[in-house]
C-alpha positions as CSV (number, residue, x, y, z in Angstrom):
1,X,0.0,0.0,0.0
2,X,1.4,3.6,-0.9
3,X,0.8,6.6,1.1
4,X,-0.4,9.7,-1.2
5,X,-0.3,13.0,0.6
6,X,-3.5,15.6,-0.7
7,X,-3.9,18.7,-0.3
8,X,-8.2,19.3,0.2
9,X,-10.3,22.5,0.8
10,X,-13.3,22.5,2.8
11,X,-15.4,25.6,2.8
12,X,-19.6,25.5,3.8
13,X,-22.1,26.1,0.7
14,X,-25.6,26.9,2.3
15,X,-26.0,24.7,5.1
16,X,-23.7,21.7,3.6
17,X,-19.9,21.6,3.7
18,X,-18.2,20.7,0.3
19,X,-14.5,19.1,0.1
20,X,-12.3,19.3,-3.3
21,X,-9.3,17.4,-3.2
22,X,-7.1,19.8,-5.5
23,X,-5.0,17.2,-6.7
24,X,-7.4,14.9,-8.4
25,X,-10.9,16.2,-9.7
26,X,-12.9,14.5,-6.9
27,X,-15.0,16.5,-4.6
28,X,-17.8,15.6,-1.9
29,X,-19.9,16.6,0.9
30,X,-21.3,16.6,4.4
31,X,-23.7,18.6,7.0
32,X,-20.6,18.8,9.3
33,X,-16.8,19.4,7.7
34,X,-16.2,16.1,9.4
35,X,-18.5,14.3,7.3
36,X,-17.6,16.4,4.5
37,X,-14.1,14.8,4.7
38,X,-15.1,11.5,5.4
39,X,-17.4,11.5,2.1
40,X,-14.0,12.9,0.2
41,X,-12.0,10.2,1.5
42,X,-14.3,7.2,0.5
43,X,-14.5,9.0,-3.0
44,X,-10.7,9.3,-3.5
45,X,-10.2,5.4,-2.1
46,X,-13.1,4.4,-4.7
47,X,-11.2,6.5,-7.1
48,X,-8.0,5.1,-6.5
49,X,-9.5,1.3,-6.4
50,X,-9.0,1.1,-10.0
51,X,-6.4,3.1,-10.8
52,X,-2.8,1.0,-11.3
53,X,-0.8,4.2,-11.5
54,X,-3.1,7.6,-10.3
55,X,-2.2,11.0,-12.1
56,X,-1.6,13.0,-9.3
57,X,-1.2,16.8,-9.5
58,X,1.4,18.1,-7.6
59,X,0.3,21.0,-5.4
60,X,3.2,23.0,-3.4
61,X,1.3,25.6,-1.7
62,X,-2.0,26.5,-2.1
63,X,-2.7,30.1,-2.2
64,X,-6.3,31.3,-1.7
65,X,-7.1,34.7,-3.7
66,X,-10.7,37.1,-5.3
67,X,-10.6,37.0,-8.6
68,X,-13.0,39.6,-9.9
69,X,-15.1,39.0,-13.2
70,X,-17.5,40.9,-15.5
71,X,-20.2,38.7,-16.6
72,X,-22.9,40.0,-19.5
């Protein structure tokens, strides 16, 4: 078994907490963070179930920032 470190954000949508792993494209989500990132972590292990050798995205350091749009 291989250890893979993630790197996840967690942030509270209306009354449920979402989680994105920003490595792989797999997100879930709970009423509590905790269950938020238990979901996530069933996903990813069903995600890496069939996977022989993951594409991982390497993410250093994470940087939250606004990014301001104008939308017609």
């Amino acid at each position: 078994m291989r250890k893979i470190d993630l790197k996840v954000a967690v942030w509270k949508e209306g009354k449920y907490y979402v989680s994105q792993c920003l490595n792989v494209d797999i997100s879930s989500f709970g009423k509590t963070k905790k269950e938020a990132l238990g979901a996530l972590d069933e996903a990813l292990e069903l995600y890496f179930e069939d996977i022989k050798i993951p594409k991982i995205t390497k993410i250093e350091k994470p940087e939250l920032v606004q990014l301001s749009i104008c939308h017609v």
